[in-house]
ROTI-179639 format. One record per residue (C-alpha): residue number from 1; x, y, z. Coordinates in pm, whole numbers. Example, Ala and Ser with C-alpha at 12.3 -4.5 7.8 and 13.67 -1.06 7.14 Angstrom:
R  pos  x  y  z
R  1  1230  -450  780 .
R  2  1367  -106  714 .
//
This chain:
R  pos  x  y  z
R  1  6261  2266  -1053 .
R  2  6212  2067  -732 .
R  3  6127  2274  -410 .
R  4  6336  2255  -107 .
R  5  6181  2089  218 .
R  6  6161  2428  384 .
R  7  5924  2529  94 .
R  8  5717  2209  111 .
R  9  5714  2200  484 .
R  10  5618  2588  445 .
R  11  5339  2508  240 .
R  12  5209  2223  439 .
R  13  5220  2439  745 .
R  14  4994  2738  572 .
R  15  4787  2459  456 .
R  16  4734  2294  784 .
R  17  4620  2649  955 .
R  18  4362  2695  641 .
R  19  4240  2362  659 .
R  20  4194  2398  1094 .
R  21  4022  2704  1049 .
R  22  3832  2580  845 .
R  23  3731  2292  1077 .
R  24  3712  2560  1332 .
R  25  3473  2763  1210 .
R  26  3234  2472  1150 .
R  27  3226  2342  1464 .
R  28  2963  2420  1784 .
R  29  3082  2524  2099 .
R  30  3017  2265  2373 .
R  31  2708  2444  2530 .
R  32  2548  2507  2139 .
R  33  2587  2105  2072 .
R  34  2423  2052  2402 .
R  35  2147  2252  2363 .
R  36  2151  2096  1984 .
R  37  2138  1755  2069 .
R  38  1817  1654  2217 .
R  39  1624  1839  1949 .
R  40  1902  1616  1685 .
R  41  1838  1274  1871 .
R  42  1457  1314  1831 .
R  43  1464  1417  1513 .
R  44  1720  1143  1413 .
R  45  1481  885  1636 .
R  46  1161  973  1476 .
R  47  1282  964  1102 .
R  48  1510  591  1154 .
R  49  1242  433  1411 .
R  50  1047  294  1064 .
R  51  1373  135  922 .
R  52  1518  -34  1254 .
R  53  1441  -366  1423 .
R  54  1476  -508  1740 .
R  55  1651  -805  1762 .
R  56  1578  -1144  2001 .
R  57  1709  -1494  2054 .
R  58  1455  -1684  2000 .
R  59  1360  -1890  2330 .
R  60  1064  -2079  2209 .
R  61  761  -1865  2385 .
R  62  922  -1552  2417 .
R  63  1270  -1368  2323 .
R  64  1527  -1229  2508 .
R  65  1668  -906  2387 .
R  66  1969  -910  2215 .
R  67  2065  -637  1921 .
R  68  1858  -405  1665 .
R  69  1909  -356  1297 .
R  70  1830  -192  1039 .
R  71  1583  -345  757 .
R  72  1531  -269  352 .
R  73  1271  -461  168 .
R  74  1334  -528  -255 .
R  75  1014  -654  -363 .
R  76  874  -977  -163 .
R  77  1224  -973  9 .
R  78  1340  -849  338 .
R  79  1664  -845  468 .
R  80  1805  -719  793 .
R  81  2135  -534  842 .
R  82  2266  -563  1218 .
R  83  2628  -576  1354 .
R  84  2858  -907  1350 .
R  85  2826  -923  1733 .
R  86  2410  -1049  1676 .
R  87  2428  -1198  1324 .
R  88  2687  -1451  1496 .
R  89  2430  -1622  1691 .
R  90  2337  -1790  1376 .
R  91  2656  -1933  1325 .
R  92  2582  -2101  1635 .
R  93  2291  -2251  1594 .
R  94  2037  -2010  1786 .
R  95  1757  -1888  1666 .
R  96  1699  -1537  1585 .
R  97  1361  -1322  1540 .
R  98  1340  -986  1447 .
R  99  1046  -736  1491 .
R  100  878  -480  1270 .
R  101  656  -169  1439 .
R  102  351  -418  1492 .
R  103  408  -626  1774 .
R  104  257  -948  1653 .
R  105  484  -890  1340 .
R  106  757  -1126  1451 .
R  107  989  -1330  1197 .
R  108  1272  -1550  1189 .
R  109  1635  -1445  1114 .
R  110  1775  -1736  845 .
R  111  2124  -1748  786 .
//
């Protein structure tokens, strides 16, 4: 027996006032995510600072600032996540280095 559109609309209306209460009742008010956030931020900081990178174009003695990413090392290998915006500096030709905590730690970005 097929159910009339009033029926399915019906039912899609009850379910779309379950599922936004739902929602609802998960989310902070905007003066609890404020007070939330710059305990969240730090927290998130701390824990991500060990996988993330910075990012410079190589300028022969020194680099120039230009992204971060993210890194994961399988065995000897290393390889460095970042967005398409700094990976296409490669495709260019330029020279890329990327940085680990220790500040002498610098190496080259290969495409």
């Amino acid at each position: 027996m097929a159910l009339s559109n009033e029926r399915v609309f019906a039912s899609a209306n009850k379910y779309q006032r379950v599922v936004k209460k739902e929602i609802a009742d998960l989310l902070f008010t905007k003066a609890q995510c404020d007070a939330a956030m710059p305990e969240v931020v730090a927290g998130m900081t701390k824990y991500l600072k060990r996988y993330r990178t910075p990012i410079y174009r190589d300028r022969g003695d020194h680099g120039v600032g230009h992204g971060s990413g993210s890194y994961l090392r399988l065995g000897d290998r290393i390889f460095v996540l970042t967005n398409e915006h700094v990976a296409v500096a490669l495709e260019s030709g330029e020279r890329l280095i990327y940085q680990f905590a220790d500040p002498n730690d610098l190496h080259a970005a290969l495409p």
